[in-house]
C-alpha positions as CSV (number, residue, x, y, z in Angstrom):
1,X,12.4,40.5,3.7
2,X,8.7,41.8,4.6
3,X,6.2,39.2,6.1
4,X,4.1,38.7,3.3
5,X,7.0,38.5,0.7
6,X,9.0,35.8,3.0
7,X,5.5,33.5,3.5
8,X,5.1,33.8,-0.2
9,X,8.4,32.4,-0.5
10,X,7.6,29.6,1.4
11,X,4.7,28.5,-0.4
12,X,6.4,28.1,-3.1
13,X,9.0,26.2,-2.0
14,X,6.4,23.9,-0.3
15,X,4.8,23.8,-3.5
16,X,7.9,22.9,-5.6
17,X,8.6,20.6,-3.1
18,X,5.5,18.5,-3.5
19,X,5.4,18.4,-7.4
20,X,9.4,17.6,-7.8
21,X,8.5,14.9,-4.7
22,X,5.4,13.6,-6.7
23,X,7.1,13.5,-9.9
24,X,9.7,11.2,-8.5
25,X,9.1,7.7,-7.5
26,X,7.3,6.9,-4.7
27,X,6.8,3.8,-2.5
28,X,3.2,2.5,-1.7
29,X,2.7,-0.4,0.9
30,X,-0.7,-1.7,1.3
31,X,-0.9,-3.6,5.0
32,X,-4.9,-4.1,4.6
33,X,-5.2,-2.4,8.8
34,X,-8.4,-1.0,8.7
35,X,-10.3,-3.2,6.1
36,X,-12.9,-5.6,7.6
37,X,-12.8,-9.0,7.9
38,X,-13.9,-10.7,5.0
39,X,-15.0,-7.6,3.2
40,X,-13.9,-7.1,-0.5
41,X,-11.8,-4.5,-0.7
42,X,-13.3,-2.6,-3.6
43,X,-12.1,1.2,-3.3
44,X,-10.6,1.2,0.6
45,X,-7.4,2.6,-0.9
46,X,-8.7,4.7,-3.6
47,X,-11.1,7.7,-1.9
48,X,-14.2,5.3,-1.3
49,X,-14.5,2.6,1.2
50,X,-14.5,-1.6,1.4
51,X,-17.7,-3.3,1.4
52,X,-18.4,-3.1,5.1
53,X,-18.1,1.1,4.8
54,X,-14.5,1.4,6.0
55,X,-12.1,3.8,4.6
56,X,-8.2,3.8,4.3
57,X,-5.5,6.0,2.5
58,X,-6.4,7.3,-0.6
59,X,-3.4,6.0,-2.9
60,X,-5.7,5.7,-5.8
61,X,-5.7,1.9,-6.0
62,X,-8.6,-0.5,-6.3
63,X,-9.5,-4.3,-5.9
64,X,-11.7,-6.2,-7.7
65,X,-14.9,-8.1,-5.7
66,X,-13.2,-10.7,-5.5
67,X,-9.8,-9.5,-3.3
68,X,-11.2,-9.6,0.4
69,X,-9.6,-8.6,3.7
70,X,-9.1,-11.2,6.3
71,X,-8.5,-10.6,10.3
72,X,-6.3,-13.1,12.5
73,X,-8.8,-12.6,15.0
74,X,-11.6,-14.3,12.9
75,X,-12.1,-17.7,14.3
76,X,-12.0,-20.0,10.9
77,X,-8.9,-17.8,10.0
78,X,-6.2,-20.4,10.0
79,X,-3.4,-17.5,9.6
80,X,-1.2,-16.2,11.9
81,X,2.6,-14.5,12.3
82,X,1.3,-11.9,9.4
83,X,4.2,-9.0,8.7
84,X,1.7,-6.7,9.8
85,X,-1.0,-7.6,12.3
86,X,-4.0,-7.9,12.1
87,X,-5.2,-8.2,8.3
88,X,-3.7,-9.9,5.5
89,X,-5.5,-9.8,1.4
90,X,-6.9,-13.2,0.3
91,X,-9.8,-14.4,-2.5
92,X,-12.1,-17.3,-2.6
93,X,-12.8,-17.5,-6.1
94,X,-12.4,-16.0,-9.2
95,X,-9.8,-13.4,-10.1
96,X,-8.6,-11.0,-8.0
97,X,-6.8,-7.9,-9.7
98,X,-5.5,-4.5,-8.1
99,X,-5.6,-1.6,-10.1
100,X,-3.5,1.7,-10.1
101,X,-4.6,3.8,-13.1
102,X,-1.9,6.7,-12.5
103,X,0.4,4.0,-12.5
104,X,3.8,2.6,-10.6
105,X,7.4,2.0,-11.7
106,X,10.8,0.2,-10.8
107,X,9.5,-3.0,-8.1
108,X,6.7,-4.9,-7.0
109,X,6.9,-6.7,-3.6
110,X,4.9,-8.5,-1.3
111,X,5.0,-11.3,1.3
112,X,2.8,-14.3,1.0
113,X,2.1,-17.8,2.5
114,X,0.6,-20.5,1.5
115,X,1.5,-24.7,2.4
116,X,1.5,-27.2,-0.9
117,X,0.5,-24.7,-3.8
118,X,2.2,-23.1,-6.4
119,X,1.1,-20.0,-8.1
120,X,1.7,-16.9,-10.1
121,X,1.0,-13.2,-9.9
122,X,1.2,-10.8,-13.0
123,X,2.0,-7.3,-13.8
124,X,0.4,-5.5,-16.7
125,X,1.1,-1.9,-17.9
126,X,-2.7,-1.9,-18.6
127,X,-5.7,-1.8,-16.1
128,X,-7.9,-4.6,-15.3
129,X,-4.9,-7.1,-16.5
130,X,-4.5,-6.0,-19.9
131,X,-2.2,-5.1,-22.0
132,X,1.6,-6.3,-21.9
133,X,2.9,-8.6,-19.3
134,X,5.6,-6.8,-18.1
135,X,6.6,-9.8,-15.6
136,X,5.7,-12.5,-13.6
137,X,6.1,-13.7,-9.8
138,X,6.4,-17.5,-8.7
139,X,5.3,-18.5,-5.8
140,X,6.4,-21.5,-3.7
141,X,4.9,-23.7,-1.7
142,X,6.1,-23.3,1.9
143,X,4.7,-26.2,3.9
144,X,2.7,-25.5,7.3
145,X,3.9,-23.4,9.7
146,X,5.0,-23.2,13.3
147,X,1.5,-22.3,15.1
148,X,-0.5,-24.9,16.2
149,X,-3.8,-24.3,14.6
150,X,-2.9,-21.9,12.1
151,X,-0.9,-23.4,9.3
152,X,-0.2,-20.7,7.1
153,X,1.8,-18.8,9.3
154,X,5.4,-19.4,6.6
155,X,5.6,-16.2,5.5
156,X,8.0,-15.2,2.2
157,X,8.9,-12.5,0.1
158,X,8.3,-12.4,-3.3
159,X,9.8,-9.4,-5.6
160,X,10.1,-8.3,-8.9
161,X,11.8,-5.2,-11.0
162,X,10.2,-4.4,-13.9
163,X,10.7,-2.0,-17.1
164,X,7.9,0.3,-18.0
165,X,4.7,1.3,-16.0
166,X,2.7,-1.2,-14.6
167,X,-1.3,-0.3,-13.7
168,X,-2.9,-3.9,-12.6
169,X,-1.7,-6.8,-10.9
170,X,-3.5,-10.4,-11.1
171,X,-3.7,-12.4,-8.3
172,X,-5.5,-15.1,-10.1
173,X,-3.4,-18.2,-10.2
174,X,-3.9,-18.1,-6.2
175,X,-7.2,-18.5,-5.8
176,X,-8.1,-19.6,-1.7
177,X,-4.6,-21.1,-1.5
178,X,-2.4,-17.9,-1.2
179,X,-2.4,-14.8,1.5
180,X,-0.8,-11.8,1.0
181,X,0.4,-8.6,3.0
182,X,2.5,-6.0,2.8
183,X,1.9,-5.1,-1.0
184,X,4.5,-2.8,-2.0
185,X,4.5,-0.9,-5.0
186,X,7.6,0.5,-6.3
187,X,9.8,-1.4,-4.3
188,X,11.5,-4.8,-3.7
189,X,11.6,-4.7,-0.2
190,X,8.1,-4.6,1.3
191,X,10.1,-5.0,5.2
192,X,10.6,-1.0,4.9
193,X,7.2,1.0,5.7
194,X,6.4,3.3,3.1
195,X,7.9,6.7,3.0
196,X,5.8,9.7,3.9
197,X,3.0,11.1,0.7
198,X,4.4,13.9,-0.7
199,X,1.8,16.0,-0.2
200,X,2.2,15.2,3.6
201,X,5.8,16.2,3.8
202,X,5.2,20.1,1.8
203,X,2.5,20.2,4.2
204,X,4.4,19.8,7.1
205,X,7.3,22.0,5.6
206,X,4.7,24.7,5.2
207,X,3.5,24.2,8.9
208,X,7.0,24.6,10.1
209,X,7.3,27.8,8.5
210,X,4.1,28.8,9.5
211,X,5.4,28.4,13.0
212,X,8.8,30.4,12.2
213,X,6.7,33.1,11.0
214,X,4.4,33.3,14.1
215,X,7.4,33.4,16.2
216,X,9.5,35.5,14.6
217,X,6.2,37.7,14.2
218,X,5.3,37.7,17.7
219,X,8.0,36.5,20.2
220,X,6.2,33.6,21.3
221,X,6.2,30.0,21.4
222,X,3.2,27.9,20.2
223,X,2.8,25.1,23.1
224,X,0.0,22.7,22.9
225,X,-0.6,22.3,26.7
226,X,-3.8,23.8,27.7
């Protein structure tokens, strides 16, 4: 096969590879690293930033105002023994609502703590929590945790599998009682890190070949030492 024919060949595969991989259900985990403490979260995870001018992973998902980040390093933060140091998601008032227009399927999941309240979190199939309820989580109270100083620091699972295509999630019976980390979208289990973006993976498939085709091209190895 010529050069140009077998690096056509490639691209297409990559390209396959990234729509059939797109098409199929994939898992999101929002850990809140990189927001700043007490910011609101607004459009980190959707192409813009939080309120202090941070920017994450564009997954295409949005807060409203009220959902703020929190750090364990803050000194009024009375958190601690988070699933995923340093930040956790919590709101001081209001409702706070995350919004996925393009949509997810199959399982919600998340861990939480909080000490002597109850709540509820919902799952719409439209934004801005509208539309039909397609379920609902409970949360229990968990009593005060193990570090001194920081008694929500009993952390729990919470999970839910759903029908249809949920696009918003309201956080609103918790208001400053509940924090949350580890959001997981499409899955029950939000212990397992997120699997690679699709996009990522064709791009490292076409990189690989890229580096076949230098090689096989040229008879030499591509090192990165200086």
């Amino acid at each position: 096969m010529q050069t140009s024919a077998w690096l056509r060949t490639l691209l297409v595969s990559a390209l396959a590879y990234s729509t059939a991989a797109s098409a199929a259900t994939s898992v999101i985990q929002l850990d809140f690293s990189g927001v700043g403490n007490r910011a609101e979260i607004k459009t980190f995870y959707s192409g813009g930033s939080d309120s202090q001018e941070n920017t994450g992973v564009n997954y295409g998902i949005s807060f409203s105002d009220s959902a703020l980040g929190l750090s364990d390093i803050d000194p009024d933060a009375n958190f601690a023994g988070e699933p995923s140091p340093h930040n956790i998601m919590f709101f001081l008032s209001g409702s706070a609502y995350l919004n996925m227009s393009e949509g997810f399927t199959q399982g919600f999941s998340f861990y939480y703590s909080t000490i002597d309240f109850t709540g509820q979190v919902d799952i719409y199939d439209g934004l801005n929590a509208t539309g039909t309820r397609l379920g609902s989580l409970t949360l229990d109270a968990l009593g005060e945790g193990p570090v001194p100083d920081r008694p929500y620091s009993n952390w729990k699972i919470a999970a839910l599998s759903f029908s249809g295509t949920a696009k918003s999630v309201n956080f609103s019976g918790t208001v400053n009682e509940v924090g949350f980390d580890n959001i997981t979208l499409g899955s029950l289990d939000p212990s397992i890190p997120a699997v690679p973006e699709a996009s990522s993976a064709a791009q490292l498939l076409l990189g690989l070949g890229v580096v076949a085709l230098l090689r096989r091209r040229y008879g030499k190895t591509i090192s990165t030492r200086a």
